[in-house]
C-alpha positions as protocol buffer text, in pm:
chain_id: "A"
residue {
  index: 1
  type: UNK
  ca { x: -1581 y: 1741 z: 997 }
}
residue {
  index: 2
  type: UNK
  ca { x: -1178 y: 1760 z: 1062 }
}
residue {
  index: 3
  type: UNK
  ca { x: -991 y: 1465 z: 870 }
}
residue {
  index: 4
  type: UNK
  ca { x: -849 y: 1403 z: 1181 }
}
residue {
  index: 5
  type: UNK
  ca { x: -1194 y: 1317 z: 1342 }
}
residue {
  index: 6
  type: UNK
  ca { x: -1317 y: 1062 z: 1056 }
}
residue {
  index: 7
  type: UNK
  ca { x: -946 y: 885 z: 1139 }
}
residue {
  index: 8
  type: UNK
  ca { x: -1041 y: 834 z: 1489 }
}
residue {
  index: 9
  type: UNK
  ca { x: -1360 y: 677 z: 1412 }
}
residue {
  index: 10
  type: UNK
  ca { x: -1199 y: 431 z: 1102 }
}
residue {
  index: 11
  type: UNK
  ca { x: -840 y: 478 z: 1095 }
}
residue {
  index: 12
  type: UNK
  ca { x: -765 y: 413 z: 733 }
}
residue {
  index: 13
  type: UNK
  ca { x: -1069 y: 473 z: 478 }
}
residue {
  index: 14
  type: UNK
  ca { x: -961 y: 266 z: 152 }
}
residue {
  index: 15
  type: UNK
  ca { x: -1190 y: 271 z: -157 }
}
residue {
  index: 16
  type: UNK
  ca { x: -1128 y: 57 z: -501 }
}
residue {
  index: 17
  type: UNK
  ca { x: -1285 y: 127 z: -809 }
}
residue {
  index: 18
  type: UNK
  ca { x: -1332 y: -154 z: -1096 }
}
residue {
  index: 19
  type: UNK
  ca { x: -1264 y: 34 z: -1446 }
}
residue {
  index: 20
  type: UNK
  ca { x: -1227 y: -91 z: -1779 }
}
residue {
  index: 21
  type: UNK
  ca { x: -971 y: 109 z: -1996 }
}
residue {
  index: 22
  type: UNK
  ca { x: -858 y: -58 z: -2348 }
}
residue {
  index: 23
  type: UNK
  ca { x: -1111 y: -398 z: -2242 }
}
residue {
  index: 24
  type: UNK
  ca { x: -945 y: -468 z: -2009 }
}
residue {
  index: 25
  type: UNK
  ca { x: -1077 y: -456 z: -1625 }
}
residue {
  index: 26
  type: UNK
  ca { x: -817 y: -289 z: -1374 }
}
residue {
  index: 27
  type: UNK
  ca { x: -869 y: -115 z: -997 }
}
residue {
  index: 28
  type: UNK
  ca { x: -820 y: 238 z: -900 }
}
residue {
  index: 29
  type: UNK
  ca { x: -765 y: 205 z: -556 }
}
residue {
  index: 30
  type: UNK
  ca { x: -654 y: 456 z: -260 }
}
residue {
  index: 31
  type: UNK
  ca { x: -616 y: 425 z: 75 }
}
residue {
  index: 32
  type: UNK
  ca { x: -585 y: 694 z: 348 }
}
residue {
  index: 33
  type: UNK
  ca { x: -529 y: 669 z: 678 }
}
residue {
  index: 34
  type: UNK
  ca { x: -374 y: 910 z: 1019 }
}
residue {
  index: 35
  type: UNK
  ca { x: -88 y: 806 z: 1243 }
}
residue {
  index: 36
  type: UNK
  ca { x: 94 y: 985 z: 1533 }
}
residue {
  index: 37
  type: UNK
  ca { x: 389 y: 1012 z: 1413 }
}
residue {
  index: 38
  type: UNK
  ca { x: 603 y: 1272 z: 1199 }
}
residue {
  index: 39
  type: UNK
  ca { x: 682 y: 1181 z: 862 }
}
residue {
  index: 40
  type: UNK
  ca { x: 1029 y: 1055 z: 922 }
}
residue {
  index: 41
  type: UNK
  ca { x: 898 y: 774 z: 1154 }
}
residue {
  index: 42
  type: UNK
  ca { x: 661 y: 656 z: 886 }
}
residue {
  index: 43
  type: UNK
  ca { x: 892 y: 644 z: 636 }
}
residue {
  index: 44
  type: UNK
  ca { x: 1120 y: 400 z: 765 }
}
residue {
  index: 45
  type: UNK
  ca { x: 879 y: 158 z: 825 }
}
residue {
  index: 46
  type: UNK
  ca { x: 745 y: 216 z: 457 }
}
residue {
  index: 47
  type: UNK
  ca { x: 1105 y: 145 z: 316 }
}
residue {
  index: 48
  type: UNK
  ca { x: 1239 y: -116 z: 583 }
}
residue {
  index: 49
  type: UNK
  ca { x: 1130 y: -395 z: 278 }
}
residue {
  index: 50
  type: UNK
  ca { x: 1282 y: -670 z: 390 }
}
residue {
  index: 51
  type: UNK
  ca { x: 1085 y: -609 z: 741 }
}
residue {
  index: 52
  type: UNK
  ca { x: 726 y: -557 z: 555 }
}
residue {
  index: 53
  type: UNK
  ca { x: 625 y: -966 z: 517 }
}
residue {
  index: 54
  type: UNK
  ca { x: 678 y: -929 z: 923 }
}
residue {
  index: 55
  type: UNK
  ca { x: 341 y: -727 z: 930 }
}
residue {
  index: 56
  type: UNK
  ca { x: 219 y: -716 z: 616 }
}
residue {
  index: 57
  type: UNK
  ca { x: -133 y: -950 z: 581 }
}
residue {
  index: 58
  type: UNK
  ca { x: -61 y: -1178 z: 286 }
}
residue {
  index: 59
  type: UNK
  ca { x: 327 y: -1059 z: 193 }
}
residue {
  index: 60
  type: UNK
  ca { x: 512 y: -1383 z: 169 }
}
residue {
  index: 61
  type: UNK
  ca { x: 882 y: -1214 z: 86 }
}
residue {
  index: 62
  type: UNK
  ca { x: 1035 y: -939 z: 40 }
}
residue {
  index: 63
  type: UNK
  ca { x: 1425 y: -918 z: -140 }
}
residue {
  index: 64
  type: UNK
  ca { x: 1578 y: -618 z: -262 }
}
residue {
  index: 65
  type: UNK
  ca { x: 1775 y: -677 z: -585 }
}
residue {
  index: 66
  type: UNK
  ca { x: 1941 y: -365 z: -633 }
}
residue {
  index: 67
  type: UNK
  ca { x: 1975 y: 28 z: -472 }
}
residue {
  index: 68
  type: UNK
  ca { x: 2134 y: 302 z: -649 }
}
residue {
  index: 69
  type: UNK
  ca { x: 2069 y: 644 z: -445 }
}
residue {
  index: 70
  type: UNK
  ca { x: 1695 y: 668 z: -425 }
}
residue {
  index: 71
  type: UNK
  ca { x: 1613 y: 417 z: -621 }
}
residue {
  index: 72
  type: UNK
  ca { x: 1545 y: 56 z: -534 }
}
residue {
  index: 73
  type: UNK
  ca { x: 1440 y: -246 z: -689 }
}
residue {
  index: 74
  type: UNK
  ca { x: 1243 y: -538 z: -481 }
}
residue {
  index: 75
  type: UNK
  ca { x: 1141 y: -886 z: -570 }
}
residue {
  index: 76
  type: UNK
  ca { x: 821 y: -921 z: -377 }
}
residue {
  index: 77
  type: UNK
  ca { x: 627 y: -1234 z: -334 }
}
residue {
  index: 78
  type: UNK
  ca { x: 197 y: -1237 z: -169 }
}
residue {
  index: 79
  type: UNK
  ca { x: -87 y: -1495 z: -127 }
}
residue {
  index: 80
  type: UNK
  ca { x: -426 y: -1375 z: -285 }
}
residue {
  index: 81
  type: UNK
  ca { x: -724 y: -1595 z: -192 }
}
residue {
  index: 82
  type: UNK
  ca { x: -1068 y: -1556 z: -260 }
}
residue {
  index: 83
  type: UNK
  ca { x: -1278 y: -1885 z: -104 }
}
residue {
  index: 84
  type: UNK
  ca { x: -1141 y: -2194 z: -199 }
}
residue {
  index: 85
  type: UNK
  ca { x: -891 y: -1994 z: -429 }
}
residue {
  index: 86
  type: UNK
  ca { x: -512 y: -1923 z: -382 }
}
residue {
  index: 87
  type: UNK
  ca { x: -283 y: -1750 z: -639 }
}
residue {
  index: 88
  type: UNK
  ca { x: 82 y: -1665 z: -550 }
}
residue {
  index: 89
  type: UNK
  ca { x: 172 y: -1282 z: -709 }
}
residue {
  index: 90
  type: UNK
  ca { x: 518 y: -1262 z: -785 }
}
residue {
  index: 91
  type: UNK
  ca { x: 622 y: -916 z: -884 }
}
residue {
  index: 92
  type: UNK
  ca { x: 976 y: -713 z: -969 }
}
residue {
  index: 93
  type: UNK
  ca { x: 890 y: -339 z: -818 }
}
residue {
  index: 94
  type: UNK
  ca { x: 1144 y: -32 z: -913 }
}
residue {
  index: 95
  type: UNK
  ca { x: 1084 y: 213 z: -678 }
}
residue {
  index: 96
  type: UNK
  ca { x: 1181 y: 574 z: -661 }
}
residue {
  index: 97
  type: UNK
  ca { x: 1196 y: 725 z: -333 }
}
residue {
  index: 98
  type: UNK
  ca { x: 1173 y: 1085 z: -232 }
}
residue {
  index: 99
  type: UNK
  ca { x: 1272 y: 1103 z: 108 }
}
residue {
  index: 100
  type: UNK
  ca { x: 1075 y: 1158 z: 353 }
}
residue {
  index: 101
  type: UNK
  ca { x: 724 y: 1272 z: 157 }
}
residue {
  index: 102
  type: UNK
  ca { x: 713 y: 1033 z: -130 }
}
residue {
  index: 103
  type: UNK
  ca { x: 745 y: 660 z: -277 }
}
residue {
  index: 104
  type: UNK
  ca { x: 669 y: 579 z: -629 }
}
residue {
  index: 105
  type: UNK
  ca { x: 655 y: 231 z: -730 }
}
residue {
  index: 106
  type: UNK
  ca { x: 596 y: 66 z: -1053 }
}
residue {
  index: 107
  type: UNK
  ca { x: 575 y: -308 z: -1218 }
}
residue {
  index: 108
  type: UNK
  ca { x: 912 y: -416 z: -1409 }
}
residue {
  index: 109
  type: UNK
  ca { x: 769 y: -780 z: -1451 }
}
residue {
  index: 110
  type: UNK
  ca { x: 522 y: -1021 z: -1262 }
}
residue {
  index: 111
  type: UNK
  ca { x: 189 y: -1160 z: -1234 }
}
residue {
  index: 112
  type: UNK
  ca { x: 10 y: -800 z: -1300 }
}
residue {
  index: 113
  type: UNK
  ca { x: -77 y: -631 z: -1638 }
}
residue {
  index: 114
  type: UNK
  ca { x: -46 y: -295 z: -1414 }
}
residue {
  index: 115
  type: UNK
  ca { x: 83 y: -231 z: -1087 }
}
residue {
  index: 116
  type: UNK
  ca { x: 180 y: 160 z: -1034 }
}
residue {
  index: 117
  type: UNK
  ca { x: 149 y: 333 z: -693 }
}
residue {
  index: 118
  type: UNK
  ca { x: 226 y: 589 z: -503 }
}
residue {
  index: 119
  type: UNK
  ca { x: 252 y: 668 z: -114 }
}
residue {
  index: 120
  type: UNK
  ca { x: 210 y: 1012 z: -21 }
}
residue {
  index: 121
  type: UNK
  ca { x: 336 y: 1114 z: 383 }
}
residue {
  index: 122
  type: UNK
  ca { x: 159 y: 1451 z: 481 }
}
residue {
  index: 123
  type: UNK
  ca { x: 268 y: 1628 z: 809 }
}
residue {
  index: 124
  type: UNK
  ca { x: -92 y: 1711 z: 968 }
}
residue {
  index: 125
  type: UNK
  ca { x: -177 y: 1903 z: 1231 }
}
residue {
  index: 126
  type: UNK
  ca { x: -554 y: 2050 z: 1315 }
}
residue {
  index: 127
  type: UNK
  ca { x: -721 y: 2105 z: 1666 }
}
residue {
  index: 128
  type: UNK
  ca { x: -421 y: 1902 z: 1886 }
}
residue {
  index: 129
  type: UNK
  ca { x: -394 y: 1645 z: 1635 }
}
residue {
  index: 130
  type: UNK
  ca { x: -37 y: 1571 z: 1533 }
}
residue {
  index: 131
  type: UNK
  ca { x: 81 y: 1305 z: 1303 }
}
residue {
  index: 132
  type: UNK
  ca { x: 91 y: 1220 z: 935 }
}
residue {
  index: 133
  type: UNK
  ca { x: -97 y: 1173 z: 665 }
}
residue {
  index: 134
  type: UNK
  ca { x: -40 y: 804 z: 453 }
}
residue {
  index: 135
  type: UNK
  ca { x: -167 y: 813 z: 163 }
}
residue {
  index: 136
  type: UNK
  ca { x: -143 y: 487 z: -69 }
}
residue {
  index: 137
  type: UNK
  ca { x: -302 y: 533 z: -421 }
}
residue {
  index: 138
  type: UNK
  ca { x: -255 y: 357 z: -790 }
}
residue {
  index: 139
  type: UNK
  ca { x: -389 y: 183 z: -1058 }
}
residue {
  index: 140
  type: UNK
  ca { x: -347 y: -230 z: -1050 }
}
residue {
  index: 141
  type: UNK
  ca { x: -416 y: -465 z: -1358 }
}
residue {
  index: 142
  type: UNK
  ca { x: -404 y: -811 z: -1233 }
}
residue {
  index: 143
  type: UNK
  ca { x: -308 y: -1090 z: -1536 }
}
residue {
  index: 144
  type: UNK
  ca { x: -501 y: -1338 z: -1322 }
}
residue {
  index: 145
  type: UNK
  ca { x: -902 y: -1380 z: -1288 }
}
residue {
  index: 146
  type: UNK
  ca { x: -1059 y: -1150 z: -1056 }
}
residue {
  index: 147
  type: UNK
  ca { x: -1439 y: -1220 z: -996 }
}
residue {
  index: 148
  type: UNK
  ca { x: -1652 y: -953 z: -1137 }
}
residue {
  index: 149
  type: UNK
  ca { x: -1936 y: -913 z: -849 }
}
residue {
  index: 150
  type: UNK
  ca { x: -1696 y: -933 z: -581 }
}
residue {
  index: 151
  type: UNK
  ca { x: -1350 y: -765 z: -709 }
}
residue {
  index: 152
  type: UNK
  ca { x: -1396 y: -430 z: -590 }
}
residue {
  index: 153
  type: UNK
  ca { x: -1466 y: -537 z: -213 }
}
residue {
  index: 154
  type: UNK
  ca { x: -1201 y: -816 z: -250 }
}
residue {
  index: 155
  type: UNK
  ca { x: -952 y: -546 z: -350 }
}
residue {
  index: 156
  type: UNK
  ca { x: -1118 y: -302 z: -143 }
}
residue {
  index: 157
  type: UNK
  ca { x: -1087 y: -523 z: 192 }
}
residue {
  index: 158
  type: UNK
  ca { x: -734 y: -623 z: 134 }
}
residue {
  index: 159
  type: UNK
  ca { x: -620 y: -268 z: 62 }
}
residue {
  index: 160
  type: UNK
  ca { x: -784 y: -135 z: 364 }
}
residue {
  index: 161
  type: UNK
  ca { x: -612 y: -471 z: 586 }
}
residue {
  index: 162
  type: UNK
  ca { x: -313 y: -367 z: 428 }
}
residue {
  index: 163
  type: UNK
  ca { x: -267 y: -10 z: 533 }
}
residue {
  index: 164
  type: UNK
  ca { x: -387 y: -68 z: 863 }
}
residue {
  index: 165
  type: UNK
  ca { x: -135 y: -286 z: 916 }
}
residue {
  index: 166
  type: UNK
  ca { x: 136 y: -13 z: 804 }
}
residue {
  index: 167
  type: UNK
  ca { x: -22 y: 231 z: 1001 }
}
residue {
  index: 168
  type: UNK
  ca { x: -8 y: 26 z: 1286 }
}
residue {
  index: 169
  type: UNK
  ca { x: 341 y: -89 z: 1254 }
}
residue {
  index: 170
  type: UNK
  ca { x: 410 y: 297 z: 1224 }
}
residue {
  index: 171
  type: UNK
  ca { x: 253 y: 309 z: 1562 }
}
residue {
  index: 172
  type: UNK
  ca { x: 385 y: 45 z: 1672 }
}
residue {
  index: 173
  type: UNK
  ca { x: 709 y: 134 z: 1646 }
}
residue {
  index: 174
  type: UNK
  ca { x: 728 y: 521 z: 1729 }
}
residue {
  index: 175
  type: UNK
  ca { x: 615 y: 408 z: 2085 }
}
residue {
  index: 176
  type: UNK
  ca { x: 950 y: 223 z: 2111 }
}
């Protein structure tokens, strides 16, 4: 099977592993999904922050503190909820960007233990299939309670809502 053909059936495939490194639990997560649209296009709606709580499920604010060349730091500000539960995660993001294939990200402070990703944007082309490749992949230690039996959908779900919103968005907006 072509990637391209598992992307028409579920646009973005996420997946979010519970590990335990040092005692302590944290996620492994990665998300993957196809849009048609070159690279460029998909990067400026991955770095248009202050625009991302616009389509974004559960990103309350966005601010950017500082940019010097490539490298930006945010202030960013979601709702987490799980039943009757709501936690606000405040965290202060430096990112490094490496225009237009790659954007690294990693915790400065906040409410996570761990919070270092990556998105990866992969021209793709197979069997009249044009687009890109968004990849979103890291390692996130929340300082807050995460229930054990249902973390890893939890995470898994709101990974997967996530990028499909950014892929969509990326859609979206290349038809414009």
């Amino acid at each position: 099977m072509h990637a391209h053909e598992s992307f028409r059936r579920d646009p973005v495939q996420a997946n979010a592993n519970r590990v335990v490194r040092n005692g302590e639990p944290l996620f492994e997560v990665t998300a993957i999904g196809f849009v048609h649209a070159p690279p460029e296009q998909a990067w400026k709606v991955l770095t248009d922050y202050a625009r991302l709580p616009e389509f974004v499920p559960d990103l309350v604010s966005v601010r950017v503190l500082s940019r010097d060349g490539n490298v930006v730091r945010i202030e960013q500000k979601s709702s987490a909820g799980f039943l009757f539960m709501s936690q606000t995660i405040r965290l202060v993001l430096q990112i490094e960007e490496s225009p237009p294939a790659t954007i690294d990200v990693a915790l400065v402070e906040g409410d996570m233990r761990r919070y270092d990703t990556h998105w990866d944007l992969e021209p793709v082309g197979h069997d009249g299939a044009t687009g890109t490749r968004v990849t979103f992949s890291g390692v996130m230690e929340p300082k807050f309670f995460v229930p054990p039996l249902f973390g890893r959908a939890i995470m898994e779900a709101n990974l997967k809502r996530t990028v499909e919103a950014v892929v969509a968005e990326i859609e979206r907006r290349g038809v414009h």
